[in-house]
Kinemage of the C-alpha trace (Angstrom):
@kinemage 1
@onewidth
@group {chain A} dominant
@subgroup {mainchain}
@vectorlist {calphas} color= white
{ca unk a 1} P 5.469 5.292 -22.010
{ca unk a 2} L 8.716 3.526 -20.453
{ca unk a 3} L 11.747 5.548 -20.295
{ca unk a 4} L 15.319 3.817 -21.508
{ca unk a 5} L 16.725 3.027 -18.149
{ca unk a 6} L 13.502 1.112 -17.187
{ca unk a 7} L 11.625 3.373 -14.944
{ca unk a 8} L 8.151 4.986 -15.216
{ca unk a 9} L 7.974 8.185 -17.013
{ca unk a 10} L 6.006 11.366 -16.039
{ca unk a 11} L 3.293 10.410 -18.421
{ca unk a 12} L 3.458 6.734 -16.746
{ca unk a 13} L 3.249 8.062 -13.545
{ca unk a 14} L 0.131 10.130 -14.080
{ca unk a 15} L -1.594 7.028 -15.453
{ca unk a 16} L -0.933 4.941 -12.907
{ca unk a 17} L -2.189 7.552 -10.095
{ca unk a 18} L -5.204 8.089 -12.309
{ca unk a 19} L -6.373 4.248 -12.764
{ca unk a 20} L -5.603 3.769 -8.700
{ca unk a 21} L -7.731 6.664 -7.608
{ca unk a 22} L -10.730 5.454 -10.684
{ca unk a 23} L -10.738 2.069 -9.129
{ca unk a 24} L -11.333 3.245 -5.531
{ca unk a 25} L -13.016 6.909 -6.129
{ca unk a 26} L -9.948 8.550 -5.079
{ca unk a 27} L -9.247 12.017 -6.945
{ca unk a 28} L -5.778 13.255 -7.085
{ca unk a 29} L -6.678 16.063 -4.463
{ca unk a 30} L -8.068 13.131 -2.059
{ca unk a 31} L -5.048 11.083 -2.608
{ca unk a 32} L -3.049 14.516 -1.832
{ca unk a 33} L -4.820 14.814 1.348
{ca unk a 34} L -4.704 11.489 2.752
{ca unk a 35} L -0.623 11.338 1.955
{ca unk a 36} L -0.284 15.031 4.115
{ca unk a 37} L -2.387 13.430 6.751
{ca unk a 38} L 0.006 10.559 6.817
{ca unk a 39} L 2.953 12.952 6.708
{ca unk a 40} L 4.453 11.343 3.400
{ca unk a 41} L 4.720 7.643 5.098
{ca unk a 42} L 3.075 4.305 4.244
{ca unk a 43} L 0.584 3.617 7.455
{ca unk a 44} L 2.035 0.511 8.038
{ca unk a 45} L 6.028 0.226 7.923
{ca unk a 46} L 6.460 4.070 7.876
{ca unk a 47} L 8.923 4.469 5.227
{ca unk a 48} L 8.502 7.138 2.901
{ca unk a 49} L 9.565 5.155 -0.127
{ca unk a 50} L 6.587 3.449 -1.947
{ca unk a 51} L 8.160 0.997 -4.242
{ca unk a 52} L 6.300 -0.970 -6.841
{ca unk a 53} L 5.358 0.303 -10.283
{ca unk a 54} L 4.774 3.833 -10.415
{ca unk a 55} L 6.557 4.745 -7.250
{ca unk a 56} L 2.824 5.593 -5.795
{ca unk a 57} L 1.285 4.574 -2.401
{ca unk a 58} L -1.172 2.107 -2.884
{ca unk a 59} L -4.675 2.777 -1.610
{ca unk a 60} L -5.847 0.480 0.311
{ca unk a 61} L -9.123 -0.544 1.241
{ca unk a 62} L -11.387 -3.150 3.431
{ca unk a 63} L -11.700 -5.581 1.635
{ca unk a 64} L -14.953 -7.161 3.750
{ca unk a 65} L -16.509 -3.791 2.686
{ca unk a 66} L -15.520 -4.319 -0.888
{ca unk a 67} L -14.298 -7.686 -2.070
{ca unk a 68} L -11.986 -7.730 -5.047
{ca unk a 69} L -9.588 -5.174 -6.304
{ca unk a 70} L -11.598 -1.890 -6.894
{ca unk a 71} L -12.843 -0.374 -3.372
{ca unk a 72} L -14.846 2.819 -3.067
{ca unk a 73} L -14.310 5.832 -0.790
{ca unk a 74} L -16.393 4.572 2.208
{ca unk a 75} L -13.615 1.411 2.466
{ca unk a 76} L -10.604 3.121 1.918
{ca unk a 77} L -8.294 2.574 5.115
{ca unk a 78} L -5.220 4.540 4.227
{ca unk a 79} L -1.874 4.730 2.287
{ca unk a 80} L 0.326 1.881 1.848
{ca unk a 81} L 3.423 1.137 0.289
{ca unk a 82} L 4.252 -1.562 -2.204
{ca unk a 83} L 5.703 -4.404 0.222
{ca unk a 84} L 2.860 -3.663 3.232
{ca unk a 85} L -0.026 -3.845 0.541
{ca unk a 86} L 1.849 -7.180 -1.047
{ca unk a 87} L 2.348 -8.487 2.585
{ca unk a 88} L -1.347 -7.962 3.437
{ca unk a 89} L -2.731 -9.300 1.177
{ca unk a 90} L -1.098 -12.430 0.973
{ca unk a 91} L -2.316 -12.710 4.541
{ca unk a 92} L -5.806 -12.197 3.114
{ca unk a 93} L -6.610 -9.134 5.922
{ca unk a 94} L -6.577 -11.488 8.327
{ca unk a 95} L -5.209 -10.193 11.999
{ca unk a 96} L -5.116 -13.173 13.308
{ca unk a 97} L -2.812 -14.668 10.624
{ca unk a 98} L -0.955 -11.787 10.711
{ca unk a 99} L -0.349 -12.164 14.782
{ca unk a 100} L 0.409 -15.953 14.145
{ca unk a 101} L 3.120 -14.801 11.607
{ca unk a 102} L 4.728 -12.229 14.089
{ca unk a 103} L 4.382 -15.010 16.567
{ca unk a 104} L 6.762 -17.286 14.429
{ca unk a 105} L 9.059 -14.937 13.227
{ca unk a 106} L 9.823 -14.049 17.026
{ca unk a 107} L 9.899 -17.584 18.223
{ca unk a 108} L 12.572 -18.414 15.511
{ca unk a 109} L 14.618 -15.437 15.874
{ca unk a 110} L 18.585 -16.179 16.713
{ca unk a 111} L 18.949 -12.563 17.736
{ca unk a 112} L 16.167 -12.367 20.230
{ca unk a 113} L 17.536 -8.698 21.280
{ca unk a 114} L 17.306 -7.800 17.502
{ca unk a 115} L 14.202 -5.692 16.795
């Protein structure tokens, strides 16, 4: 399934698009439609690069609507890529972590003109 120089192969690829969008009830013309409406970008951060495995967006979903790792098409928020979904979820959905977070990082900035 792996190629030589270590990344995912076309057949890799379509698997990994196929188990995301069976774990939240996403078909590949949904997913389609949901990355046009984002213009190609991760929601968050706005790149257009997704990183991770499987260069893919991840899907992300509420997860107060459905705990765990599988969400269903009523939950699903939007497109995300790699690091935002990783970043998220280490801050458990929480906002107000999230704020907190932001809240340090600018307090403890030596470049407090820097973005």
């Amino acid at each position: 399934m792996g190629s030589t120089d270590g990344k995912p192969t076309r057949d890799r690829l379509a698997y990994y698009r196929e188990y995301n969008g069976r774990r939240h009830g996403v078909d590949a013309a949904e997913y389609r439609r949901l990355l046009r409406r984002q213009r190609g970008k991760c929601a968050v951060c706005g790149t257009k690069k997704p990183g991770g495995r499987g260069s893919k967006f991840a899907i992300d979903h509420d997860h107060a609507h459905c705990p765990g790792r599988h969400g269903c098409p009523e939950c699903i928020r939007a497109l995300i890529c790699h690091n935002c979904n990783m970043g998220l979820g280490q801050f458990k959905d929480r906002p107000e972590l999230l704020e907190q977070a932001a809240e340090y990082v600018r307090a403890h900035r030596r470049n407090p003109d820097a973005g």
